[in-house]
PDB file of N, CA, C and O in Angstrom:
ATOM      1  N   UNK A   1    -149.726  90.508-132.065  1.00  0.00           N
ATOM      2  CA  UNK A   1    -148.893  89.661-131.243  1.00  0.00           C
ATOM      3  C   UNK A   1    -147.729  90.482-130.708  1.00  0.00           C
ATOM      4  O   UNK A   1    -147.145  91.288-131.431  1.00  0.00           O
ATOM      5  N   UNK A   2    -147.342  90.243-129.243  1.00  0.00           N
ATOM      6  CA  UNK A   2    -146.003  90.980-128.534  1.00  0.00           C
ATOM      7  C   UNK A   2    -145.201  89.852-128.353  1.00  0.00           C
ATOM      8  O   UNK A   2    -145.692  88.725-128.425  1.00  0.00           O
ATOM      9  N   UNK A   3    -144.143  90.021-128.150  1.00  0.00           N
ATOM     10  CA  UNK A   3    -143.065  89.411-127.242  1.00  0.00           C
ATOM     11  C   UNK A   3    -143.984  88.936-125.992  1.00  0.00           C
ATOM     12  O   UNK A   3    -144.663  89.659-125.263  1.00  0.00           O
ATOM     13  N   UNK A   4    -143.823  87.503-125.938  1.00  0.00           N
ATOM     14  CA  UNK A   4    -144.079  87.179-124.549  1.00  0.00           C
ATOM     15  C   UNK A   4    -145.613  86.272-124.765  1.00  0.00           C
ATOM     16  O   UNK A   4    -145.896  85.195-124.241  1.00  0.00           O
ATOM     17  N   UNK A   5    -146.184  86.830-125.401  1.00  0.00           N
ATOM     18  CA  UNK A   5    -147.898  86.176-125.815  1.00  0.00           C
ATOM     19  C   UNK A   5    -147.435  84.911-125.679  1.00  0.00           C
ATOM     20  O   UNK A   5    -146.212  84.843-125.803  1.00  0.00           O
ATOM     21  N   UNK A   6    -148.161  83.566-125.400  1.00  0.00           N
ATOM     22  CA  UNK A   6    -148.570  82.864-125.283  1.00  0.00           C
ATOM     23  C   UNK A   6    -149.192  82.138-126.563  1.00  0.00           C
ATOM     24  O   UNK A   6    -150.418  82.133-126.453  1.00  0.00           O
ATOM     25  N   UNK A   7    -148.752  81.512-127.763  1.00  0.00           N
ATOM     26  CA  UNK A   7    -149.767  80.894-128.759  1.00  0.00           C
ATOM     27  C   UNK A   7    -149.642  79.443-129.125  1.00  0.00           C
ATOM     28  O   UNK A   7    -148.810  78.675-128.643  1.00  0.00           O
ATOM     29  N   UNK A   8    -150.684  79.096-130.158  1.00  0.00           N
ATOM     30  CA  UNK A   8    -150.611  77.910-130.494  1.00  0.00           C
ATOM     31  C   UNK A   8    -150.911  77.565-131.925  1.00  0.00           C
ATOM     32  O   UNK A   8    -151.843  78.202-132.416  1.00  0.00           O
ATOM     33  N   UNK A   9    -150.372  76.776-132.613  1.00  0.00           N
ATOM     34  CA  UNK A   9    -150.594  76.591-134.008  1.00  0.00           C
ATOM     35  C   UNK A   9    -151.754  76.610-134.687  1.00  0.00           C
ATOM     36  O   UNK A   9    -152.196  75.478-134.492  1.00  0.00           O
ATOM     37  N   UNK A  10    -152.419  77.106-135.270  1.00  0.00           N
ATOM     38  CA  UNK A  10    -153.921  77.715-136.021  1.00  0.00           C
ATOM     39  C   UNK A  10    -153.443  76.436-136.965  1.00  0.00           C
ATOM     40  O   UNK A  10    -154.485  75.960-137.416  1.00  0.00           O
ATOM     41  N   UNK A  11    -152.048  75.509-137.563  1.00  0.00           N
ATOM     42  CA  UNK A  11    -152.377  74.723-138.058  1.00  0.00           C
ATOM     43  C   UNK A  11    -152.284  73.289-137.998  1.00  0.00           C
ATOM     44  O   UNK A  11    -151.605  72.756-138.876  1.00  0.00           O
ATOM     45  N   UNK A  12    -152.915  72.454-137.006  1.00  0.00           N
ATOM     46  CA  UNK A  12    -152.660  71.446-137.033  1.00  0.00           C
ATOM     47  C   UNK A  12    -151.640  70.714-137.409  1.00  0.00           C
ATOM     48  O   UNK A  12    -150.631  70.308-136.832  1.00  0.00           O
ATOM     49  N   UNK A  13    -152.144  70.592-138.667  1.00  0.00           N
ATOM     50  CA  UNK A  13    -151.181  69.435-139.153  1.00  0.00           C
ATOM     51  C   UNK A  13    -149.590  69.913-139.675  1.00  0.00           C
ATOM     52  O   UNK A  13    -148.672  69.158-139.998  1.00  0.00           O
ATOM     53  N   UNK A  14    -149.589  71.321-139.646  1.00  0.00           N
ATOM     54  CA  UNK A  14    -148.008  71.741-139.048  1.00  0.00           C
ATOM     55  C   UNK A  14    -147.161  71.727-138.300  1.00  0.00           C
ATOM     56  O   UNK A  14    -145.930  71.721-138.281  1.00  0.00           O
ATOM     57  N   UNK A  15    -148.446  71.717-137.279  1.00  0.00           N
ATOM     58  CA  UNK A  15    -147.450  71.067-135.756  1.00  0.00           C
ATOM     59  C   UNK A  15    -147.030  69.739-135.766  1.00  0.00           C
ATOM     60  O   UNK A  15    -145.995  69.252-135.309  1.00  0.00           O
ATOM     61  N   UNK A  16    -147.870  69.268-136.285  1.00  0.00           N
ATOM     62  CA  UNK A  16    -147.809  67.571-136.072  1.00  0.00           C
ATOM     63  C   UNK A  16    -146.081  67.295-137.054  1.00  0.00           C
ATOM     64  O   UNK A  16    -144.995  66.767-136.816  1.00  0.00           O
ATOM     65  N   UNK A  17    -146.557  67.825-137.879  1.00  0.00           N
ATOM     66  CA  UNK A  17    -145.075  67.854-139.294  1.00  0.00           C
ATOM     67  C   UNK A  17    -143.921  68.029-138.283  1.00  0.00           C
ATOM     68  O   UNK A  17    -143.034  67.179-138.364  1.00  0.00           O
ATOM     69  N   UNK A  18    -143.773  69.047-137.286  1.00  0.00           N
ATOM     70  CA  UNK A  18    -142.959  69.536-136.930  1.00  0.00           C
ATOM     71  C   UNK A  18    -142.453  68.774-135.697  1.00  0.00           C
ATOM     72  O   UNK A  18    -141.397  69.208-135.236  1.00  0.00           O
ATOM     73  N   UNK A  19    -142.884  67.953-135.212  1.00  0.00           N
ATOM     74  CA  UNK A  19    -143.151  66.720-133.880  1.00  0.00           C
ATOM     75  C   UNK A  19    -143.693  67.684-132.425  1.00  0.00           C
ATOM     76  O   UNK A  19    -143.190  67.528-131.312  1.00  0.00           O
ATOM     77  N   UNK A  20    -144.775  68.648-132.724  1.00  0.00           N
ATOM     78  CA  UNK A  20    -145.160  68.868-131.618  1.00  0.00           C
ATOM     79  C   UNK A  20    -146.654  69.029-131.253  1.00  0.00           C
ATOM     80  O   UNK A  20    -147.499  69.548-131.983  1.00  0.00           O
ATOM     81  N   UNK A  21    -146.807  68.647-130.341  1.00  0.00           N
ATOM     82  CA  UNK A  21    -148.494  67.871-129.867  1.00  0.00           C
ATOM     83  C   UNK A  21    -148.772  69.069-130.228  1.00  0.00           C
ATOM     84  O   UNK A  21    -148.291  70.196-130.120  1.00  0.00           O
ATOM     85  N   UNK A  22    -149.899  68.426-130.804  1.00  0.00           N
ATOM     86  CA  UNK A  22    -151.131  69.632-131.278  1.00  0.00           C
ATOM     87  C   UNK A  22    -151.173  70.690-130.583  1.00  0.00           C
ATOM     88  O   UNK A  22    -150.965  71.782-131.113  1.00  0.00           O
ATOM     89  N   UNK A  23    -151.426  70.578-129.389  1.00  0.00           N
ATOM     90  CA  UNK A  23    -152.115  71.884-128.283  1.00  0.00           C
ATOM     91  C   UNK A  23    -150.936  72.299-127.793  1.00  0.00           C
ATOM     92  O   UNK A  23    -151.206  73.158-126.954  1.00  0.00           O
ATOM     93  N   UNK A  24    -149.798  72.155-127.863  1.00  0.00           N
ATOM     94  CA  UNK A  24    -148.606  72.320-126.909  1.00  0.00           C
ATOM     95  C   UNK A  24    -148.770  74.412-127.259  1.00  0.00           C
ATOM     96  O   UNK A  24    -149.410  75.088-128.064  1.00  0.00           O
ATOM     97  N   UNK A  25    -148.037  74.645-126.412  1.00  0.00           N
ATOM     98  CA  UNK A  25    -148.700  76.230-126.318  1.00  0.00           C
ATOM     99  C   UNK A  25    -147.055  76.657-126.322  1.00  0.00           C
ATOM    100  O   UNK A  25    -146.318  75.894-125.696  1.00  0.00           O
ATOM    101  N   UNK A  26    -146.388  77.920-127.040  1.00  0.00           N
ATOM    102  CA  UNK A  26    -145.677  78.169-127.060  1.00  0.00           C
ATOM    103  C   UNK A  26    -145.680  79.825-126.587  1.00  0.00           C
ATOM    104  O   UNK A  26    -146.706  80.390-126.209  1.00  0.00           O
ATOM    105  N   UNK A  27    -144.357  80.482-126.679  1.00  0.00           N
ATOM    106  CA  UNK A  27    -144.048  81.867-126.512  1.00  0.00           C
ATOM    107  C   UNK A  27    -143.409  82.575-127.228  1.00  0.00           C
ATOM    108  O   UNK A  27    -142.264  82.244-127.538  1.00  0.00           O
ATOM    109  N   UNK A  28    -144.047  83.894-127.743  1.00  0.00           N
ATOM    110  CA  UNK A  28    -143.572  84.535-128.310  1.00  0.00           C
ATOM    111  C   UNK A  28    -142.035  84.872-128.361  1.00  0.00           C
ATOM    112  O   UNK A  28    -141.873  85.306-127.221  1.00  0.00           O
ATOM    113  N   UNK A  29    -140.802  84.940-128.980  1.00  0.00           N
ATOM    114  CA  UNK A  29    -139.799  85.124-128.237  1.00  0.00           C
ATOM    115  C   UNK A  29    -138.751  86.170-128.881  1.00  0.00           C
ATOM    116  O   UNK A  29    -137.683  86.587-128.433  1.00  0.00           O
ATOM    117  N   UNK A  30    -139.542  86.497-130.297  1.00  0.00           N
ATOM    118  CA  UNK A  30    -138.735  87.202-130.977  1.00  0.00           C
ATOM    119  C   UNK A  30    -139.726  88.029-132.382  1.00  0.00           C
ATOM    120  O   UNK A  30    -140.185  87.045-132.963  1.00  0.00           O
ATOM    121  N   UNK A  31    -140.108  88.971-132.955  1.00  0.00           N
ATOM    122  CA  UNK A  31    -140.867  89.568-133.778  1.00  0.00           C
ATOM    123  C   UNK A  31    -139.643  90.461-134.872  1.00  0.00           C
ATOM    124  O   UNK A  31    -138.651  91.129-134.582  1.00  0.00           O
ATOM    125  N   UNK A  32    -140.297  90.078-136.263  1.00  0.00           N
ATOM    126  CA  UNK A  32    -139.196  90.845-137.309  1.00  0.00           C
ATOM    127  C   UNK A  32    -140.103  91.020-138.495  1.00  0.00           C
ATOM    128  O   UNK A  32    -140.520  90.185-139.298  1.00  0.00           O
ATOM    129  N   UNK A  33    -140.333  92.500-138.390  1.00  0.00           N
ATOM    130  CA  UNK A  33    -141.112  93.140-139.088  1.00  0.00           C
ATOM    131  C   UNK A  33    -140.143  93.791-140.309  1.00  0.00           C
ATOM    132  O   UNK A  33    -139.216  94.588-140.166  1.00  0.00           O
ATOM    133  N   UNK A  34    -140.616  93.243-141.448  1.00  0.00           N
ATOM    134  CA  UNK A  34    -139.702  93.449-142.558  1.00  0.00           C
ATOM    135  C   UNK A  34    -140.842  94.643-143.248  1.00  0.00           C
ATOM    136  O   UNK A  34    -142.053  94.670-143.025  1.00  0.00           O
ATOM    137  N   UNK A  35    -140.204  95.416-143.974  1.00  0.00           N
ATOM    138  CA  UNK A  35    -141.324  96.676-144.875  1.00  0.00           C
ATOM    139  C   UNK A  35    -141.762  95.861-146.126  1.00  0.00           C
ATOM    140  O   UNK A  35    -141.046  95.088-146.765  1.00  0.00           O
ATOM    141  N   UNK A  36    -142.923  96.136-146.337  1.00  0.00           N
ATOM    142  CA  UNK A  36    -143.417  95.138-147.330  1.00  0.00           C
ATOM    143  C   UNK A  36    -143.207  93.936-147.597  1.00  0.00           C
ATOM    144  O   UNK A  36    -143.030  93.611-148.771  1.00  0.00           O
ATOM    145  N   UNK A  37    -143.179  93.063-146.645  1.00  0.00           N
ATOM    146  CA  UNK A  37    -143.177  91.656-146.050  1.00  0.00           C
ATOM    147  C   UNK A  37    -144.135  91.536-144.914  1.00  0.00           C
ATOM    148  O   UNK A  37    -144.295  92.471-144.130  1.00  0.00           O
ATOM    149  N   UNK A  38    -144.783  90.393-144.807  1.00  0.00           N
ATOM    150  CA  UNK A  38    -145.158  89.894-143.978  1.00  0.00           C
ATOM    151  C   UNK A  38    -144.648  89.907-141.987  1.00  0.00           C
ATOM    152  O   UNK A  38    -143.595  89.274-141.917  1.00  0.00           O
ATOM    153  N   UNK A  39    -144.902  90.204-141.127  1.00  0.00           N
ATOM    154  CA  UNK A  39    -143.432  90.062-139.946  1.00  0.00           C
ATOM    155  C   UNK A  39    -143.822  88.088-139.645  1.00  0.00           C
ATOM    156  O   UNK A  39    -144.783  87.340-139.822  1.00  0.00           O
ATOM    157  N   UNK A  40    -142.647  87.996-139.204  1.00  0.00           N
ATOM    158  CA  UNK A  40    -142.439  86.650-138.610  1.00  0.00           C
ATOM    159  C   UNK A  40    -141.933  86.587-137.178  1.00  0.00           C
ATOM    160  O   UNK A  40    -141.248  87.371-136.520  1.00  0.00           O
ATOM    161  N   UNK A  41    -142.364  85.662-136.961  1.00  0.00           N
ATOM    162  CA  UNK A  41    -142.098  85.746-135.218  1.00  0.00           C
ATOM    163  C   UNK A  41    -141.132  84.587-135.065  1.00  0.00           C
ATOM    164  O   UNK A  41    -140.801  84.000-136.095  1.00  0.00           O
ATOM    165  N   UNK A  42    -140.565  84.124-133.717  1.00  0.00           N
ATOM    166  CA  UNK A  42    -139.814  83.004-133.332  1.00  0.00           C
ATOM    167  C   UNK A  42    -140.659  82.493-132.242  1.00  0.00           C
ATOM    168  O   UNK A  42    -141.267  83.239-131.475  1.00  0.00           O
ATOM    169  N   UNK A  43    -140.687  81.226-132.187  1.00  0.00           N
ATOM    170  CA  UNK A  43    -141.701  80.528-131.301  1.00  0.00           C
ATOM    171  C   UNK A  43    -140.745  79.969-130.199  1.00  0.00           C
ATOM    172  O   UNK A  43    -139.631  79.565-130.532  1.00  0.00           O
ATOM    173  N   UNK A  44    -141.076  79.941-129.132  1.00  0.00           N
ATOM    174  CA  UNK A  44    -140.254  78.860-128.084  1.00  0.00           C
ATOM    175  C   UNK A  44    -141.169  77.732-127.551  1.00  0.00           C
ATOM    176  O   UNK A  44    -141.822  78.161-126.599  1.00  0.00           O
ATOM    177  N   UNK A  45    -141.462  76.353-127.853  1.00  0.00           N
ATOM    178  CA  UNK A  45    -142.200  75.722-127.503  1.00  0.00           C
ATOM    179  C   UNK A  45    -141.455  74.532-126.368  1.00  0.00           C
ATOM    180  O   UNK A  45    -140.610  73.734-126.772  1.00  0.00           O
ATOM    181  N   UNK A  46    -141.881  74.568-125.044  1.00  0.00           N
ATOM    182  CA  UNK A  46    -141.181  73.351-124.376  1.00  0.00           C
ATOM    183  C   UNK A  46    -140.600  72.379-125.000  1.00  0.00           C
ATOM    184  O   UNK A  46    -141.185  71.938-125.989  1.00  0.00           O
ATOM    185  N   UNK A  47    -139.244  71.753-124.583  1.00  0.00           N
ATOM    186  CA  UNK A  47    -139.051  70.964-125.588  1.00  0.00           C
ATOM    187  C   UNK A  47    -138.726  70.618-126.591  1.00  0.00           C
ATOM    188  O   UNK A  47    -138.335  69.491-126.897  1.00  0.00           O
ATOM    189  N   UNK A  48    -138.855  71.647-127.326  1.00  0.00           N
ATOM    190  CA  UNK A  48    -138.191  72.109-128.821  1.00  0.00           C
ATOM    191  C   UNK A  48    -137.646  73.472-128.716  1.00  0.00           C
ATOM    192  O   UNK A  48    -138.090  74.407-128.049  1.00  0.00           O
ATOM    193  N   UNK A  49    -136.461  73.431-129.594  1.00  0.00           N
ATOM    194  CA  UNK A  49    -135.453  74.128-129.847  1.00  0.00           C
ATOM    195  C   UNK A  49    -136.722  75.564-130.485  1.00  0.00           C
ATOM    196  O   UNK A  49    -137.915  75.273-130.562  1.00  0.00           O
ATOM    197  N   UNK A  50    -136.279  76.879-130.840  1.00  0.00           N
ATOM    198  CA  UNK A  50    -136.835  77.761-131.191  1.00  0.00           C
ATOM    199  C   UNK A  50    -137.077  77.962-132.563  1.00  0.00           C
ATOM    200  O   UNK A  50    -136.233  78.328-133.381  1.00  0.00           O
ATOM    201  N   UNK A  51    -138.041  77.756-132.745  1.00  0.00           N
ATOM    202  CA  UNK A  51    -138.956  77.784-134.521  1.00  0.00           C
ATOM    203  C   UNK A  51    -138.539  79.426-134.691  1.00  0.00           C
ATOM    204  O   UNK A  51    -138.966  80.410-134.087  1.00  0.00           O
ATOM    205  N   UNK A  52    -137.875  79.346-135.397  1.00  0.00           N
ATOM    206  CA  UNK A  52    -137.109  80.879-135.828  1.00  0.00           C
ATOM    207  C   UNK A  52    -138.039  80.600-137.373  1.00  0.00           C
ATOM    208  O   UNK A  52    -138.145  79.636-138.130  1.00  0.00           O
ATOM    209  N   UNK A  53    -138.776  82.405-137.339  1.00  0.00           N
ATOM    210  CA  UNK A  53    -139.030  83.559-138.697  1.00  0.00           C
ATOM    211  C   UNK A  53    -140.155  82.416-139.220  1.00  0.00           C
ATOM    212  O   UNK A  53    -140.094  81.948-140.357  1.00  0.00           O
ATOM    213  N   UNK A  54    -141.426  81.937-138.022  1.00  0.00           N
ATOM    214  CA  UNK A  54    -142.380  81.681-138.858  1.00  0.00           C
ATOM    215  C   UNK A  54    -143.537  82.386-138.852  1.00  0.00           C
ATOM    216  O   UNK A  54    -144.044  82.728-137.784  1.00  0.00           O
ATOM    217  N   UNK A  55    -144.136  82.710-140.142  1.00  0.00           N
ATOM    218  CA  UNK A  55    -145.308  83.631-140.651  1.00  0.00           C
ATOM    219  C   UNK A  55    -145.966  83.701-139.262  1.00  0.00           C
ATOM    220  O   UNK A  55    -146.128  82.779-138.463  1.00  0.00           O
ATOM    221  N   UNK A  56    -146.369  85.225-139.130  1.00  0.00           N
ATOM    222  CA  UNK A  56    -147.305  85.119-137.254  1.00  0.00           C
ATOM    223  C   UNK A  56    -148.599  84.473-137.817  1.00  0.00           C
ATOM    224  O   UNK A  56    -149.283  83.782-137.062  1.00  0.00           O
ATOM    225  N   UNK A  57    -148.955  84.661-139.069  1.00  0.00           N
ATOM    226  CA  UNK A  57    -150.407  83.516-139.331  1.00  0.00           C
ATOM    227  C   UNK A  57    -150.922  82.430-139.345  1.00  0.00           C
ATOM    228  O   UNK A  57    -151.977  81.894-139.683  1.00  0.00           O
ATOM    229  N   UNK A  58    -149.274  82.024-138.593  1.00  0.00           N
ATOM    230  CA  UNK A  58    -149.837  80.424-138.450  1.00  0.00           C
ATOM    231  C   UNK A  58    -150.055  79.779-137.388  1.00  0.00           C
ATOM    232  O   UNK A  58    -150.020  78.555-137.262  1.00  0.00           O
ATOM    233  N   UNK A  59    -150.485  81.233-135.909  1.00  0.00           N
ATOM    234  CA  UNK A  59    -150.300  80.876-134.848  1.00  0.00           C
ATOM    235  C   UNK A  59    -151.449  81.750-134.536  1.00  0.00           C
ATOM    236  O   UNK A  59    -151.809  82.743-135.168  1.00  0.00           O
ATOM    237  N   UNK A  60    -152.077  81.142-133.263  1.00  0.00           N
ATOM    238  CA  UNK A  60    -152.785  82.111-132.963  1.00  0.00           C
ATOM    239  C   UNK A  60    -153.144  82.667-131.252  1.00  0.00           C
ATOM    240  O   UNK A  60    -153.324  81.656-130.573  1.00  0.00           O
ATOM    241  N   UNK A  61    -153.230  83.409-130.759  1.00  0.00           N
ATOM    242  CA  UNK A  61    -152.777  84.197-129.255  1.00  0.00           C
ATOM    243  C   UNK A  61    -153.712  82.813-128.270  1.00  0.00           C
ATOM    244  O   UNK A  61    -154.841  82.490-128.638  1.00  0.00           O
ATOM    245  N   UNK A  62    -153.325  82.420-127.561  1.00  0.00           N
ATOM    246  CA  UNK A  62    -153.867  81.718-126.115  1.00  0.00           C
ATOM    247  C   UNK A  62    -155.214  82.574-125.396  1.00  0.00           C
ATOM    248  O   UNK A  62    -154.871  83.753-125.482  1.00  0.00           O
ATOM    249  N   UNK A  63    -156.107  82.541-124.961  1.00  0.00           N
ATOM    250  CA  UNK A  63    -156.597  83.999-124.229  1.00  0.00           C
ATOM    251  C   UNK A  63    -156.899  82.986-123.031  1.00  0.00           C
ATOM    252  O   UNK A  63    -157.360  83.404-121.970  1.00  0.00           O
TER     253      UNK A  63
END
């Protein structure tokens, strides 16, 4: 995943938790690659404020 990609939640019912339609498609907007950690990204999804430092595995690229 880069800055800028295009994704969407790989988990359902996380999005839903979070109040955003299933398919809603967000943007990459921020990447933080920690050393021996996992990296986490920041999401920008229309509409909602920016999902800051969630696991990039819970999203997955648009093509």
């Amino acid at each position: 995943m880069a800055q800028g990609d295009q994704v969407v939640f790989q988990r359902l019912d996380l999005a839903e938790i979070l109040g955003i339609w299933r398919h809603a498609r967000g943007r990459i907007v921020g990447i933080h690659q920690q050393q021996g950690h996992s990296a986490t990204v920041d999401v920008k999804f229309e509409g909602h404020e920016t999902l800051e430092r969630y696991l990039a595995d819970l999203f997955q690229l648009v093509h």
